[in-house]
DRENMIMI-230391 format. One record per atom (N, C-alpha, C, O): residue in one letter; atom name; y, x, z. Coordinates in Angstrom, 1 decimal. Atoms other than C-alpha are relative to their C-alpha. Layout:
// residues N
a_CA_Y_X_Z
...
END
This chain:
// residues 127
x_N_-1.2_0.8_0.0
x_CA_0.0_0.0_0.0
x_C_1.3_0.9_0.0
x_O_2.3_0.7_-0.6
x_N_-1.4_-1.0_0.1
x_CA_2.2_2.9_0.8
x_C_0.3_0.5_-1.7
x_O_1.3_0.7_-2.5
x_N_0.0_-0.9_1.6
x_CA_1.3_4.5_-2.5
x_C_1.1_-0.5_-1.1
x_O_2.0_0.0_-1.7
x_N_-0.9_0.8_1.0
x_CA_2.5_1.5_-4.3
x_C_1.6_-0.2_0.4
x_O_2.5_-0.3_-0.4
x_N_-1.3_-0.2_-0.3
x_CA_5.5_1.4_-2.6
x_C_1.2_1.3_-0.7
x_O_2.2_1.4_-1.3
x_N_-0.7_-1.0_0.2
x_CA_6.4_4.8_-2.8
x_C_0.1_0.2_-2.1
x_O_1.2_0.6_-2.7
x_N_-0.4_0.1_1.1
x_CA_5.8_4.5_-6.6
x_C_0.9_-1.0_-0.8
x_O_1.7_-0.9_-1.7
x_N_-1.8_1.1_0.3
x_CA_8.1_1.4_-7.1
x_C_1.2_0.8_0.3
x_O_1.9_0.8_-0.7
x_N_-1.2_-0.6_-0.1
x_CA_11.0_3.5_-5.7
x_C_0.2_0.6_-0.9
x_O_1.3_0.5_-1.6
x_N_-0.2_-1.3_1.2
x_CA_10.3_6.4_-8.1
x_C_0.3_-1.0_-1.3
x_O_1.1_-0.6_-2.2
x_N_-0.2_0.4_1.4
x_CA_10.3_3.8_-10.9
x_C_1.6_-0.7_0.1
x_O_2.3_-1.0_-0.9
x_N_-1.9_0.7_0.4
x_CA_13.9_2.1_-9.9
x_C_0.3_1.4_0.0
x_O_0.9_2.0_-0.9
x_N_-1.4_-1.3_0.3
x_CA_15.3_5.3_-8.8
x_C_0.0_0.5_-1.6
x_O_1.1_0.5_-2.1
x_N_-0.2_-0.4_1.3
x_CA_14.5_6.4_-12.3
x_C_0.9_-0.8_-1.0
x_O_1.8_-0.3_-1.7
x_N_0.0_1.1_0.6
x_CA_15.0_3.3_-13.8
x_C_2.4_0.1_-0.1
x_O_3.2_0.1_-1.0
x_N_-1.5_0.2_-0.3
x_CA_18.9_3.4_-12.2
x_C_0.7_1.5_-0.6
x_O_1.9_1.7_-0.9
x_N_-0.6_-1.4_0.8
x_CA_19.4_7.1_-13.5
x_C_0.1_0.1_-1.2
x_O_0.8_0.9_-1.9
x_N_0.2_0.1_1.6
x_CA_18.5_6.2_-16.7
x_C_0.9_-0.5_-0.7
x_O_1.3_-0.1_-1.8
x_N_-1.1_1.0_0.1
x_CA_21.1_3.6_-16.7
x_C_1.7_0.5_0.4
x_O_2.8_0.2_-0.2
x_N_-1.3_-0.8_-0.3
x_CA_23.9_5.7_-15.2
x_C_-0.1_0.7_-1.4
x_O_0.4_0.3_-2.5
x_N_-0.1_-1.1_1.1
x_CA_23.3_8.5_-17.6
x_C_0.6_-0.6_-1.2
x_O_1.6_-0.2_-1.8
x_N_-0.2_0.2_1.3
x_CA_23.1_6.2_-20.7
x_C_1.7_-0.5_-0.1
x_O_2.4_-0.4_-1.1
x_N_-1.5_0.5_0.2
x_CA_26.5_4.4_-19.5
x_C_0.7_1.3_-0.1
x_O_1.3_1.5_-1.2
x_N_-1.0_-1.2_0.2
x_CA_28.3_7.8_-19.0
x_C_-0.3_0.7_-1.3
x_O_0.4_1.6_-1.6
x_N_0.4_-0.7_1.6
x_CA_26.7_8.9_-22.6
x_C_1.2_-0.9_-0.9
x_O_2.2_-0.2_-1.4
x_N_-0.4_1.3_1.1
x_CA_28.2_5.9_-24.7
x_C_1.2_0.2_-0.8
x_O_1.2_0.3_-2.0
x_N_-1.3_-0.2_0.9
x_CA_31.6_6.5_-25.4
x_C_-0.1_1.1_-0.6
x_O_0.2_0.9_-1.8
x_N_0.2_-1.2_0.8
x_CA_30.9_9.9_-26.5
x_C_-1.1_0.1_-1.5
x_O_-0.8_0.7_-2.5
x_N_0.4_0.5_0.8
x_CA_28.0_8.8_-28.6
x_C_0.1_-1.0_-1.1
x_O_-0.5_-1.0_-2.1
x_N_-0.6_0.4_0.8
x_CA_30.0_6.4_-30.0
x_C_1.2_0.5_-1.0
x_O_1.5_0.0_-2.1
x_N_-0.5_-0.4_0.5
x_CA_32.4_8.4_-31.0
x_C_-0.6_1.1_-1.2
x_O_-0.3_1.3_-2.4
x_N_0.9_-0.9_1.1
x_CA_30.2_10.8_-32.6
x_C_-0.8_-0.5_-1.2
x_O_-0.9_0.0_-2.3
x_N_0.8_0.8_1.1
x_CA_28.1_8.3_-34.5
x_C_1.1_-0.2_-0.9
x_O_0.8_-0.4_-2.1
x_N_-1.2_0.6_1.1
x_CA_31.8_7.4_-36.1
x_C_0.4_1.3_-0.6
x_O_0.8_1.4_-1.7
x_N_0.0_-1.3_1.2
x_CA_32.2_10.9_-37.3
x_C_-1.6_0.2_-1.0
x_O_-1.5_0.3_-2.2
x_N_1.1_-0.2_1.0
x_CA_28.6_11.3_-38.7
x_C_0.1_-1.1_-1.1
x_O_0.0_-0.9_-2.3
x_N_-0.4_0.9_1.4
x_CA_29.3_8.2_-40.8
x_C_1.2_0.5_-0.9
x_O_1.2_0.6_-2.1
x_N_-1.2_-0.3_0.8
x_CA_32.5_9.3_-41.8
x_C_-0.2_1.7_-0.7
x_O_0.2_2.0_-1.8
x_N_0.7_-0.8_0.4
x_CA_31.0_12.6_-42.2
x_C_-1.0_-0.3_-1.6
x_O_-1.0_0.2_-2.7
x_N_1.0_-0.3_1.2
x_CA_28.3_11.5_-44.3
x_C_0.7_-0.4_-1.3
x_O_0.4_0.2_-2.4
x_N_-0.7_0.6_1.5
x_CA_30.6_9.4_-46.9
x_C_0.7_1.4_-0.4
x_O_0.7_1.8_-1.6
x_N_-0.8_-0.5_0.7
x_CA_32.8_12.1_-47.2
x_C_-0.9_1.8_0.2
x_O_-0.4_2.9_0.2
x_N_0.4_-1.7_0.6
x_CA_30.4_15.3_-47.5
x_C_-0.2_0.5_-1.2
x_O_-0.9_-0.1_-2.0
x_N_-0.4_-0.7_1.6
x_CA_31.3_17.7_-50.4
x_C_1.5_-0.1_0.6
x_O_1.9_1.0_0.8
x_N_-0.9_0.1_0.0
x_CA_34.8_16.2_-49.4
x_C_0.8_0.8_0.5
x_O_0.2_1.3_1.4
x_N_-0.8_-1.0_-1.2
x_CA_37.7_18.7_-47.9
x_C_1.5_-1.2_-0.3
x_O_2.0_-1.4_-1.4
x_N_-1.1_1.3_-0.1
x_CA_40.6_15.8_-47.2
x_C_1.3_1.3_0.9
x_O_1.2_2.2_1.7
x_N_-1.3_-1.0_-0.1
x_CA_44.5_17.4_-47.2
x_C_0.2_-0.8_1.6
x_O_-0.5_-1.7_2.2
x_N_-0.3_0.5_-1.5
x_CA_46.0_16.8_-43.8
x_C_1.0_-1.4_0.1
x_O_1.2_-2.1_1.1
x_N_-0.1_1.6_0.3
x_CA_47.6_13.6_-45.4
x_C_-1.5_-0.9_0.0
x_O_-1.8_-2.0_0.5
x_N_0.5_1.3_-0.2
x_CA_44.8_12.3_-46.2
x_C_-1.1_-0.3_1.0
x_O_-2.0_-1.1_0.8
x_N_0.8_-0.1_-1.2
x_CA_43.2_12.9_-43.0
x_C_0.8_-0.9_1.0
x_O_0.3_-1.5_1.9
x_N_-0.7_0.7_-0.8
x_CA_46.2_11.3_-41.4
x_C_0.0_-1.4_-0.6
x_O_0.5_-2.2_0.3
x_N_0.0_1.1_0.6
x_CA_45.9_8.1_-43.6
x_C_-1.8_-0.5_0.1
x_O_-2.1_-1.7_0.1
x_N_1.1_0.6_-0.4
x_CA_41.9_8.2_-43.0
x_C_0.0_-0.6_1.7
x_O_-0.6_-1.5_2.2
x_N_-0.3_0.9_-1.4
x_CA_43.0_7.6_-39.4
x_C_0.3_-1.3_0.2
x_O_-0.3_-2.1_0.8
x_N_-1.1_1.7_0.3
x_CA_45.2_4.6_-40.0
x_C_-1.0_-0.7_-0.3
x_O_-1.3_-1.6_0.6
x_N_0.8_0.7_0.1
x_CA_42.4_3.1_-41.6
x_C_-1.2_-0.1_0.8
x_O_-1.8_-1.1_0.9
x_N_1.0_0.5_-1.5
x_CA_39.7_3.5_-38.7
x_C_0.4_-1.0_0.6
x_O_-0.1_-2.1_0.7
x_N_-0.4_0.9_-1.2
x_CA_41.9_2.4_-36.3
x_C_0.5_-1.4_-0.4
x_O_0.4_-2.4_0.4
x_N_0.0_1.6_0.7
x_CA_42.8_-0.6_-38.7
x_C_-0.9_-0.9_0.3
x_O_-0.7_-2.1_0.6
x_N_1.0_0.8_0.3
x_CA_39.4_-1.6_-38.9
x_C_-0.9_0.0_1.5
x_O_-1.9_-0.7_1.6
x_N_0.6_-0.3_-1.2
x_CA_38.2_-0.6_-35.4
x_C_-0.2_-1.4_1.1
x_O_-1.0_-1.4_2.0
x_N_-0.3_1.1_-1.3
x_CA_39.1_-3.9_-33.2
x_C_-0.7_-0.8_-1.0
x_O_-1.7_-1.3_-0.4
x_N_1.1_0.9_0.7
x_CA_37.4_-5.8_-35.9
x_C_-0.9_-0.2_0.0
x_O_-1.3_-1.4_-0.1
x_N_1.7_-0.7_0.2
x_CA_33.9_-4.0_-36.1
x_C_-0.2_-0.5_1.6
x_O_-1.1_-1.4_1.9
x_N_0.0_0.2_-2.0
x_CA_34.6_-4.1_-31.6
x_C_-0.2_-1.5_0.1
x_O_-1.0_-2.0_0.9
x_N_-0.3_1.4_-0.4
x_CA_35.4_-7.9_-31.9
x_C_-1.7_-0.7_-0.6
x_O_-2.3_-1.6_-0.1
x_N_1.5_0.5_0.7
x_CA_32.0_-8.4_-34.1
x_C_-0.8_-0.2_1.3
x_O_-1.1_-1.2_2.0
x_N_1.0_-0.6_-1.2
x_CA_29.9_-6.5_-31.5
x_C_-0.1_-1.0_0.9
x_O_-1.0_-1.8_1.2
x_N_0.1_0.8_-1.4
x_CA_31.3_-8.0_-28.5
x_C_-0.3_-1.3_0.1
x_O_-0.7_-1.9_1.1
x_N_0.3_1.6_0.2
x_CA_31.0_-11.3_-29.8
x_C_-1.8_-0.2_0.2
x_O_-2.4_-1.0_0.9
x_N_1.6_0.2_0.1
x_CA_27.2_-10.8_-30.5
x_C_-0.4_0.3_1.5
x_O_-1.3_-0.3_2.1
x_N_1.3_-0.7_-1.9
x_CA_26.2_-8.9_-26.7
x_C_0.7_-1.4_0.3
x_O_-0.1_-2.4_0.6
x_N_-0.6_1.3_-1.5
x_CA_28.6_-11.7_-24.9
x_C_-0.9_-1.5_-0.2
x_O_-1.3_-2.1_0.8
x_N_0.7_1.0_0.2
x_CA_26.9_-14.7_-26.9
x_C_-1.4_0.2_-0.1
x_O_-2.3_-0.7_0.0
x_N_1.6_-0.2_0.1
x_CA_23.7_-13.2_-27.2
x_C_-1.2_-0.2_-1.8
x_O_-2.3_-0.1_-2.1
x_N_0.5_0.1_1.4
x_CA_23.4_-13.9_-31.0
x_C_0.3_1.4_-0.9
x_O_1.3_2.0_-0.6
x_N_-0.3_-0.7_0.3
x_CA_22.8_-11.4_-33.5
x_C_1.2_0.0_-0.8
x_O_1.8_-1.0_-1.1
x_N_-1.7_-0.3_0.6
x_CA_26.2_-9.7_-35.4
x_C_-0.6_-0.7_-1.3
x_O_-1.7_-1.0_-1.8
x_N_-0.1_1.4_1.2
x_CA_27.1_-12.0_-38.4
x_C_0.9_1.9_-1.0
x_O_2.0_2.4_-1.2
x_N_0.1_-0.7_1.3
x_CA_25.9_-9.2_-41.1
x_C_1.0_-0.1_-1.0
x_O_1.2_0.9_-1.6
x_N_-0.4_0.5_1.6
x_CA_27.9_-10.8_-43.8
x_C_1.7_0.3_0.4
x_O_2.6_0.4_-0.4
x_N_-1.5_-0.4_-0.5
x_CA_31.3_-10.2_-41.8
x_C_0.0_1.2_0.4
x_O_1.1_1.6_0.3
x_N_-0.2_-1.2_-0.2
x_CA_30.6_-6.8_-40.7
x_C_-0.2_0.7_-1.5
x_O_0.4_1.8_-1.7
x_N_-0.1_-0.7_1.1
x_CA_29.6_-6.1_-44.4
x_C_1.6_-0.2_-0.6
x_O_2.4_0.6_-0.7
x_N_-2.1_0.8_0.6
x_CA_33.3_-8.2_-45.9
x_C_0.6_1.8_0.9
x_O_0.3_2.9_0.3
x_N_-0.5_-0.8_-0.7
x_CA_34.9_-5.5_-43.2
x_C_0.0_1.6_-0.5
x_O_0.9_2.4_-0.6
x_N_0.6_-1.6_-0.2
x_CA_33.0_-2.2_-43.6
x_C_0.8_0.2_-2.0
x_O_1.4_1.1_-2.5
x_N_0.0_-0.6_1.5
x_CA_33.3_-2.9_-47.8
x_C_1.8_0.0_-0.2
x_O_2.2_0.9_-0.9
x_N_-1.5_-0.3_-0.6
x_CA_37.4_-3.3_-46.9
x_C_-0.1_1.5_0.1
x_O_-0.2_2.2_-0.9
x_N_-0.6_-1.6_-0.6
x_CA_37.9_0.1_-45.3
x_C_-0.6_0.4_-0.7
x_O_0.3_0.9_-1.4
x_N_0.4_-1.1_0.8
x_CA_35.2_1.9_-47.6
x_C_1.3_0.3_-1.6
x_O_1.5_1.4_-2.2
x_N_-0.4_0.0_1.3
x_CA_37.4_0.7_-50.7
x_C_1.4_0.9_0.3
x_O_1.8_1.8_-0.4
x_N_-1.5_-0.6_-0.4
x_CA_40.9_1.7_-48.5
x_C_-0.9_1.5_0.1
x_O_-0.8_2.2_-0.9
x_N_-0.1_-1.3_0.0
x_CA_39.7_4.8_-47.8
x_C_-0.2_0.8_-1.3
x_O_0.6_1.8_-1.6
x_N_0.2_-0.3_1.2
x_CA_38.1_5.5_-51.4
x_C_1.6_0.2_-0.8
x_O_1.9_1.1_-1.6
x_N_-1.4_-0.2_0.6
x_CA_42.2_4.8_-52.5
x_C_0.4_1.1_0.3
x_O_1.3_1.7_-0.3
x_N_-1.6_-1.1_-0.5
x_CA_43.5_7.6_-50.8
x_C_-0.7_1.8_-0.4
x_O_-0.3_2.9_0.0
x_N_1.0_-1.2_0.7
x_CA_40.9_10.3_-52.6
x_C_0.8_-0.1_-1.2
x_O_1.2_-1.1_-1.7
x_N_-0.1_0.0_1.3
x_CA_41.8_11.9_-55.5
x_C_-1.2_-0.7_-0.9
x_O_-2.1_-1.5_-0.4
x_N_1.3_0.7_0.6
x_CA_39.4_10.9_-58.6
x_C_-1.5_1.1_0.5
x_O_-2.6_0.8_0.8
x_N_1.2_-0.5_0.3
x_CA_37.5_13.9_-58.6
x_C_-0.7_-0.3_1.6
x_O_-1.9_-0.6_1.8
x_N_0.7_0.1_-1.8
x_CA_36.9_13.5_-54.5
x_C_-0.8_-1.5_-0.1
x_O_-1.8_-1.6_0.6
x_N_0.6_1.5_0.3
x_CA_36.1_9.2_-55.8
x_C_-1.5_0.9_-0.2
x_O_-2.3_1.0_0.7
x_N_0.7_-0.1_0.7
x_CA_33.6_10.8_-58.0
x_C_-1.4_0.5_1.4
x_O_-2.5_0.1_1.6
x_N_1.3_-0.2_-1.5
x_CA_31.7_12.5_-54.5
x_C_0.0_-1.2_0.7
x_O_-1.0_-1.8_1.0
x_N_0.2_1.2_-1.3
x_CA_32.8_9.7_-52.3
x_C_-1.0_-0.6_-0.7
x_O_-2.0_-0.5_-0.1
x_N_1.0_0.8_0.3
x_CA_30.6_7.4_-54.8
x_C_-1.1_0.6_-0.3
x_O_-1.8_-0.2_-1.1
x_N_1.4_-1.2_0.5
x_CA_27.7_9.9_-55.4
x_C_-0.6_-0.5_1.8
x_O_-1.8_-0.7_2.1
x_N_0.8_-0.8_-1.7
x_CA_27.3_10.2_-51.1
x_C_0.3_-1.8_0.3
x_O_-0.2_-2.1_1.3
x_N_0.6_1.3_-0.7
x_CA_27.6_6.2_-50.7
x_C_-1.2_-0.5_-0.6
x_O_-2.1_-0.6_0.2
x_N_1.1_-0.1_0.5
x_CA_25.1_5.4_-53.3
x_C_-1.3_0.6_0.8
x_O_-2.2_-0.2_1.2
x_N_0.6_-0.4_-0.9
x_CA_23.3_7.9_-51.3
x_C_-1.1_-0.7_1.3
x_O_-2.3_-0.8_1.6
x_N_0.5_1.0_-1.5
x_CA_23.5_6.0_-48.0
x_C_-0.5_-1.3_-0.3
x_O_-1.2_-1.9_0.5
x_N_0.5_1.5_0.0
x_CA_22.9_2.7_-49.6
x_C_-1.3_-0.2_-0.3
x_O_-1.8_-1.3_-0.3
x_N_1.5_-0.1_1.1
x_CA_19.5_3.8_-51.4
x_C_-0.9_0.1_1.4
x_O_-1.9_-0.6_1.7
x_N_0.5_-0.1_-1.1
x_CA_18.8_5.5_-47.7
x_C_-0.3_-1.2_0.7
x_O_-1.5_-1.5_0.9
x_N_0.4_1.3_-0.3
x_CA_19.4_1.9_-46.1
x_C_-0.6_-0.7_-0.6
x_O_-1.0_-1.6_0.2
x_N_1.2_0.9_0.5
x_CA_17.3_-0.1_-48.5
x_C_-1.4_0.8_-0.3
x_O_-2.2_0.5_-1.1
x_N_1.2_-0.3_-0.1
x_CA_14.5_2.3_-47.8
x_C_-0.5_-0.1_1.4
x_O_-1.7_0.0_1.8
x_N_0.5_-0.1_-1.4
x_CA_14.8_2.0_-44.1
x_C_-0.6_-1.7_0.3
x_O_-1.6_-2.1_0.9
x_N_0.3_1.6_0.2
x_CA_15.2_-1.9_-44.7
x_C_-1.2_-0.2_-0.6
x_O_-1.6_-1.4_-0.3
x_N_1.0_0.6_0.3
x_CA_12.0_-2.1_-46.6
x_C_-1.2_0.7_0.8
x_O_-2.4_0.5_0.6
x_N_1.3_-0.7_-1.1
x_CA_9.9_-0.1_-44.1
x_C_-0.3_-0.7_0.8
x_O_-1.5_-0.6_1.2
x_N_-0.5_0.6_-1.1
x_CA_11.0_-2.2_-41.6
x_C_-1.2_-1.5_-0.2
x_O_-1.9_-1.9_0.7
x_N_0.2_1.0_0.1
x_CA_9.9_-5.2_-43.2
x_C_-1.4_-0.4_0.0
x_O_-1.7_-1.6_-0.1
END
């Protein structure tokens, strides 16, 4: 009886470290996952310090939007409404694609292609 006891504790105490850790992770992991996307669209790309300052503008444009999706879905418990985060996402890809030269267009649509061929391979694995 003790045994089990003593291993119930080990499994919350874990259980609650697990939980700390991942909350104090988050913001930083989120912030990173928003560079590796923006990374991945724009690799090959070297962006002038305009249009690094104008790829800003358009994050933070689109940022309370993508947040307002999210929080909608955890708070209601329904999943995110796909079809508005895609409208959104295809928004900011096109604003950002404006502020590339052509030849930089010509990578940016080479490395989305890319990612899109990647997600309809992950999407049919899945399925």
């Amino acid at each position: 009886m003790k045994a089990i006891r003593v291993a119930m504790m080990a499994v919350a105490l874990s259980a609650a470290a697990t939980s700390v850790s991942s909350a104090q992770q988050q913001p930083e992991q989120a912030s990173q996952n928003g560079r590796r996307m923006g990374g991945m669209i724009l690799r090959g790309i070297t962006l002038t310090e305009a249009q690094k300052a104008q790829q800003k503008v358009i994050r933070e444009k689109y940022a309370p939007q993508l947040l307002a999706i999210r929080k909608d879905a955890q708070t209601s418990g329904t999943p995110m409404n796909q079809a508005k985060l895609n409208e959104i996402r295809a928004a900011q890809a096109a604003e950002l694609r404006a502020i590339l030269t052509a030849d930089q267009q010509v990578i940016y649509d080479r490395n989305l292609a890319e990612m899109r061929a990647r997600q309809a391979e992950r999407g049919a694995g899945q399925k």
